[in-house]
C-alpha atoms as one frame of an Amber mdcrd trajectory, in Angstrom:
protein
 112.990 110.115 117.994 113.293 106.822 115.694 110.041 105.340 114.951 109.951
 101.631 113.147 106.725 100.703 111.869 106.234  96.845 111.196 103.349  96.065
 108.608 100.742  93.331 107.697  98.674  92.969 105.200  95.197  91.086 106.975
  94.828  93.958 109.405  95.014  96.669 106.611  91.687  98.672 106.151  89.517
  97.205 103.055  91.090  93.595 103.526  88.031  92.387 104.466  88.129  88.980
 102.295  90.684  85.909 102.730  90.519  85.940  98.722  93.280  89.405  98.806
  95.483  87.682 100.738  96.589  85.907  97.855  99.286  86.970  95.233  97.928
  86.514  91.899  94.234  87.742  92.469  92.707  91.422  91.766  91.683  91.625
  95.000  95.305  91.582  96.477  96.021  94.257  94.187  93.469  96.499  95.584
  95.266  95.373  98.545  98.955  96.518  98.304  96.386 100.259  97.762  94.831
 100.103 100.949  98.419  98.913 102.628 100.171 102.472 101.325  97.314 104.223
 102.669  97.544 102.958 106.175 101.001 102.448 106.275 101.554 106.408 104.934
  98.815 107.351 107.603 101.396 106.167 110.184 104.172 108.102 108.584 102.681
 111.496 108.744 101.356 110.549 111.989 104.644 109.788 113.299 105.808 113.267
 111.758 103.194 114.429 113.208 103.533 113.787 116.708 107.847 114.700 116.400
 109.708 111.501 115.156 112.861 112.260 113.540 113.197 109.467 111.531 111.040
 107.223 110.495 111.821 103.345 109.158 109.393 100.812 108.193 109.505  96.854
 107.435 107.014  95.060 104.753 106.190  92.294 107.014 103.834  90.205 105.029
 104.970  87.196 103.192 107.538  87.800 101.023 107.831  91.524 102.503 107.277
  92.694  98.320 104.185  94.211  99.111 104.653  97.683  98.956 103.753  99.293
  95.685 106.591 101.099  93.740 107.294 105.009  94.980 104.243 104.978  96.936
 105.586 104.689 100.456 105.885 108.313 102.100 109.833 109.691 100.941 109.982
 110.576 104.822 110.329 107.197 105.683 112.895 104.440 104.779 111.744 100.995
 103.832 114.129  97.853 104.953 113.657  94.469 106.065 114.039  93.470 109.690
 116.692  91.036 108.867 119.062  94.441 107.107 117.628  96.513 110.181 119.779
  93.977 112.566 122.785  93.401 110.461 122.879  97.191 110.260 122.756  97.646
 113.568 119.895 100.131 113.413 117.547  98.647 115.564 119.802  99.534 118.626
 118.530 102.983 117.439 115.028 102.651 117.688 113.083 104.135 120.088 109.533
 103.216 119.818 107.641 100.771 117.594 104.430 100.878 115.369 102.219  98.104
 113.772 100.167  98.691 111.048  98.089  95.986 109.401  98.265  93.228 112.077
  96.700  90.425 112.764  95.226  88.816 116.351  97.344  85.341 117.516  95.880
  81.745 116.673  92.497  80.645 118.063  91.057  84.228 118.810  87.762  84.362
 118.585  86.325  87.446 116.550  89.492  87.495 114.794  90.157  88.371 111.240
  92.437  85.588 109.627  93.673  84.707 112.970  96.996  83.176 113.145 101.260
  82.985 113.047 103.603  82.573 110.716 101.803  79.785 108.887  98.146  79.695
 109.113  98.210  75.842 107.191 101.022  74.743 109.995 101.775  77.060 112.754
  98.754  76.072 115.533 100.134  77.826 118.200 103.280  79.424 119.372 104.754
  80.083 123.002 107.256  82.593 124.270 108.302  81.166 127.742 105.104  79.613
 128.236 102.654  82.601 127.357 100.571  81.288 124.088 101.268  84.572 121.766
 102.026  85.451 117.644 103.124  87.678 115.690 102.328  91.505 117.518 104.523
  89.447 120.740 107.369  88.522 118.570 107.954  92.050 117.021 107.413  93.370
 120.570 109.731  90.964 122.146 112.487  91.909 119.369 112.547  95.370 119.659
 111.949  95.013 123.576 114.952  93.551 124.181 116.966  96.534 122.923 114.864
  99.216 125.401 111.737  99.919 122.296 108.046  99.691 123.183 105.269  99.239
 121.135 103.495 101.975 121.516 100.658 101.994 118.535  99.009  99.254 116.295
  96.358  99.229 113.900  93.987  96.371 112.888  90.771  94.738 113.499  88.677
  94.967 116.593  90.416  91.727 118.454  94.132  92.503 116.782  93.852  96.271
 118.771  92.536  94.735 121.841  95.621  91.949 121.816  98.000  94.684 121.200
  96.455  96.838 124.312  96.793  93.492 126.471 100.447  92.381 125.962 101.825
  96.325 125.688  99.230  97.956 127.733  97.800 101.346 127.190  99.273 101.713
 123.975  97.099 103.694 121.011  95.360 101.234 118.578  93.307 102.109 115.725
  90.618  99.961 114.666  89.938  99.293 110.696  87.241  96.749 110.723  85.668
  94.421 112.518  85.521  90.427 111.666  82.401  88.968 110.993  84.122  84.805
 110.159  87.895  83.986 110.555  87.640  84.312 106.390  85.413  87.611 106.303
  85.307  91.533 108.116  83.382  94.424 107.891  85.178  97.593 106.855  85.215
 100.766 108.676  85.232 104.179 106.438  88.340 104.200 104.738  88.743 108.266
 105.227  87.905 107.753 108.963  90.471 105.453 108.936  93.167 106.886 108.103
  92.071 109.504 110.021  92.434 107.544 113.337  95.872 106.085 112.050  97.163
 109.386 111.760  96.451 111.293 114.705  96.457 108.248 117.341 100.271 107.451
 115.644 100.535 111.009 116.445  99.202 110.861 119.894 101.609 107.568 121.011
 104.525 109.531 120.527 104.551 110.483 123.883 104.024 107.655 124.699 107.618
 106.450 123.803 109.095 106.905 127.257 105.889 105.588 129.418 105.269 102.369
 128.008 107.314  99.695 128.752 109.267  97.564 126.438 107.973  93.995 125.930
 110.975  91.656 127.667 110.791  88.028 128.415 113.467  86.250 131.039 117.006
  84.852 129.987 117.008  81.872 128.631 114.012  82.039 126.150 112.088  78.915
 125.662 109.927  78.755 122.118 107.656  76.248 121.432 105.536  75.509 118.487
 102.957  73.452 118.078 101.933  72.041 114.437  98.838  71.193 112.387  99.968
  67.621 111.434 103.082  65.289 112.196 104.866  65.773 108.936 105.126  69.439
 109.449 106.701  68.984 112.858 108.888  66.506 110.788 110.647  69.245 108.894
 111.002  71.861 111.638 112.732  69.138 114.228 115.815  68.897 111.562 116.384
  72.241 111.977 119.377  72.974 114.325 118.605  73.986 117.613 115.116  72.410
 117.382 114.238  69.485 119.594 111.106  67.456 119.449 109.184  66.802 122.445
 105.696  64.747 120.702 104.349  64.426 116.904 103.200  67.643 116.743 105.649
  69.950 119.111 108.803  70.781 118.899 111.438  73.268 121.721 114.075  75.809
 120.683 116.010  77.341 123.484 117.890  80.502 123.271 120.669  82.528 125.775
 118.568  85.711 124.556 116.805  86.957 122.128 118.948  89.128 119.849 117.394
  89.217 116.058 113.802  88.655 115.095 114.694  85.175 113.416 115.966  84.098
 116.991 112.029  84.085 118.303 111.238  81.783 115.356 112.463  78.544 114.327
């Protein structure tokens, strides 16, 4: 049993404060501590419950937030983009979020948003207004892997149960402001991670992998005009108004195909 686990960092127990989002403040620092801990709560969880193997992807920003030699030795750190051009997402047979975050314009929802929460408004994926948890779903979905855990706030577990159905979630926190949360016991916590990562193990071959219909219309929609400026050069992209813009796929085959 391959297990990937995809990460955030705004849905990671203790981030209860836009402020630690950001790179160069202390409060990110205690951060990238709270990340290992849910992140390794997953691992041994997914041990736990008799996964083989065990990969995970940084997904936040950059993807260099993982501190140095802290992440489980069980597990294997690499980036989605390596994961594909190795071919070893054909080998996956379930998938976990830790850390994430609920789609734009949810209310009750801890920093609330995709890809870009300055220029990203909303997204689509064949018409159904999604983010980030659909994207990773949709990836791995259309090589036979469901999502079968995530972890998060209160309205990030409940979007996760309602696009991959009765799936395990464990929630950290609750928001209490886009910009704010309240934090759930950190040993409780990890607690939960660990034996509900456990428990969706078996869930691996009862849920059913996220798939969307052949072709695969995206659509974004953007903050301002000048935004939607730069993302209708890219190839592939057309515009449709000043602040949307249409890419069209055969099928969705890497995780940079669902973006722009």
């Amino acid at each position: 049993m391959h297990i990937h686990i995809i990460t955030d960092l705004e849905g990671i127990s203790g981030v209860t404060d836009i402020s630690q989002i950001d790179y160069d403040t202390d409060g990110y620092e205690y951060a990238r501590i709270r990340l290992m801990a849910d992140v390794n709560a997953a691992v041994r969880g997914a041990f736990n419950g008799g996964a083989d193997t065990v990969t995970v992807t940084d997904g936040h920003g950059r993807g260099k937030n993982f501190i140095d030699g802290a992440l489980d030795k069980r597990a294997v750190n690499i980036n989605l983009i390596e994961l594909y051009k190795q071919g070893i997402h054909k080998q996956v047979d379930a998938v976990m979020f830790v850390g994430t975050h609920a789609m734009p314009g949810t209310i009750g929802a801890f920093l609330d948003h995709v890809q870009s929460s300055v220029s990203w408004y909303n997204y689509y994926l064949n018409g159904i207004r999604c983010g980030e948890l659909v994207q990773g779903g949709a990836f791995f979905g259309s090589y036979g892997a469901p999502v079968i855990f995530a972890s998060g706030d209160e309205a990030a577990c409940s979007e996760a149960k309602h696009f991959f159905g009765d799936i395990q979630v464990a929630a950290v926190k609750r928001a209490i402001g886009r910009n704010k949360a309240e934090a759930y016991d950190f040993d409780l916590c990890e607690k939960i991670i660990e034996s509900n990562a456990a428990a969706a193990i078996s869930l691996a071959d009862k849920i059913k992998p996220y798939t969307v219909s052949k072709p695969v219309e995206i659509i974004v929609d953007f903050t301002r005009t000048d935004y939607c400026d730069r993302a209708a050069e890219r190839p592939g992209v057309e515009r449709v108004d000043a602040r949307r813009v249409i890419k069209r796929i055969p099928e969705i085959t890497d995780y940079l195909s669902v973006l722009l």
